[in-house]
C-alpha positions in Angstrom: 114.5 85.2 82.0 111.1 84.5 82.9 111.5 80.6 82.4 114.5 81.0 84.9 112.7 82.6 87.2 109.8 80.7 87.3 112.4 77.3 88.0 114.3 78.9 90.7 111.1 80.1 92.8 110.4 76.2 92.2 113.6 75.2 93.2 113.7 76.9 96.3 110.5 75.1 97.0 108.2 78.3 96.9 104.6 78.3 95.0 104.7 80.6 91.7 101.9 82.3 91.4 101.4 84.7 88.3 98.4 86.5 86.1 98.0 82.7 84.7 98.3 83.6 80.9 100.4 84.3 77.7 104.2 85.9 77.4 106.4 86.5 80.8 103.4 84.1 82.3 103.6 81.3 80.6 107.1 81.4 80.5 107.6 81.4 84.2 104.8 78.7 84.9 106.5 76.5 82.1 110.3 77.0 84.4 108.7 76.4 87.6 106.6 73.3 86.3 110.3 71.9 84.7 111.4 71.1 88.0 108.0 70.3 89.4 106.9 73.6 91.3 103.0 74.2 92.1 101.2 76.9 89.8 99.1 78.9 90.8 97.2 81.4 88.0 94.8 84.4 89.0 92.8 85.1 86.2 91.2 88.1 85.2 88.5 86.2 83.2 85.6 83.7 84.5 87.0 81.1 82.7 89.4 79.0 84.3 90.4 77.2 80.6 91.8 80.4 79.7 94.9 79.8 81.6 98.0 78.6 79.9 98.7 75.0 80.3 101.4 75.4 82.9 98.8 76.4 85.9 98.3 73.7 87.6 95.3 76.1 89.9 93.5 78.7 87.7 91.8 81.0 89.8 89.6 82.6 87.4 88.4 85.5 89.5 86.4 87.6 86.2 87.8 90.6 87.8 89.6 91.8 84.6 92.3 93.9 85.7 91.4 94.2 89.1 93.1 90.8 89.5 96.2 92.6 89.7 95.5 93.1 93.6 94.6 90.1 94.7 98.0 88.9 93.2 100.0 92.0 95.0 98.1 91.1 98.1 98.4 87.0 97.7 102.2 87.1 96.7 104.9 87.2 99.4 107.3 88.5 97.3 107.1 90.0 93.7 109.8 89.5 90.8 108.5 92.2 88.4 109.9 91.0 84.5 109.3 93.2 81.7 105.8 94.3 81.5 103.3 96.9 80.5 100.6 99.0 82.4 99.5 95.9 84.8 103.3 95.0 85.5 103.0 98.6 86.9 100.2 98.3 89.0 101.0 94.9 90.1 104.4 96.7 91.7 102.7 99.9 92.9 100.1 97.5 94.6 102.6 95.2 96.2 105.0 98.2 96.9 102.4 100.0 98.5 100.9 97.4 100.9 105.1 96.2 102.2 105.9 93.9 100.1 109.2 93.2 98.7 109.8 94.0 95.1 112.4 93.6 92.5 112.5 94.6 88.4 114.1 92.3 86.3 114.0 94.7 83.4 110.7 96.3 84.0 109.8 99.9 84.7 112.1 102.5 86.3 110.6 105.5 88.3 112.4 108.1 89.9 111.4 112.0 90.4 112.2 114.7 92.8 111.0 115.0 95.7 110.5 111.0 96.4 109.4 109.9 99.4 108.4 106.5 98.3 110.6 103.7 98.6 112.8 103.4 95.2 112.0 100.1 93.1 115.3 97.8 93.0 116.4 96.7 89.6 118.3 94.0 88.9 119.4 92.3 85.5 119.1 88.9 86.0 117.0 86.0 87.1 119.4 84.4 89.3 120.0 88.2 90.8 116.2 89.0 91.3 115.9 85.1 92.8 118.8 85.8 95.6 117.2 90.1 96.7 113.6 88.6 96.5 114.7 85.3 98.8 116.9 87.8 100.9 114.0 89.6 101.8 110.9 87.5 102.1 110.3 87.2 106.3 
């Protein structure tokens, strides 16, 4: 899923920018560099060779986690794929400052009482590519 992904944000001629490293990462750099999209990687390390060899710009910012809001705040739009405890952040950063977000089977939140804007979920790459392009301004 992630390698589709990463080729249709290329194919739609938009920059992919990611955390720059292993798993979903890598994946999605590798699709968008298939059909010759621009990567872009912020690191959380100060070491710009630790990004996988599908960035073609490592930003290694040494910010460890912290990262996670320069992407939210850098990123247009955010396709949200799987993920663990920064996947989270990275949406409750980007949700919280208007971006657009979409789950491609990543984490689900609901309780009572929400005020908050819900996080759409999708199940498929070429579902999250057409709601994220259908909402970027």
């Amino acid at each position: 899923m992630a390698f589709e992904v990463g080729r249709g944000i290329a194919q739609r001629g938009a920059v992919l920018l990611c955390g720059g490293s292993t798993g979903v990462m890598d994946h999605a750099a590798r699709g968008a560099r298939s059909v010759g999209g621009l990567t872009i990687g912020i690191l959380p390390t100060d070491d710009p060779k630790t990004a996988n060899d599908s960035i073609d710009v490592a930003l290694a910012t040494g910010l460890g986690q912290a990262r996670n809001a320069v992407l939210a705040y850098s990123a247009e739009g955010v396709i949200a794929i799987g993920g663990g405890y920064g996947t989270l952040s990275e949406i409750a950063l980007a949700m919280r400052i208007g971006r657009p977000v979409v789950g491609l089977r990543t984490w689900r939140f609901e309780r009572t009482g929400q005020t908050e804007a819900p996080l759409w979920s999708v199940e498929t790459a070429d579902e999250a590519l057409a709601w994220i392009f259908s909402h970027l301004s």
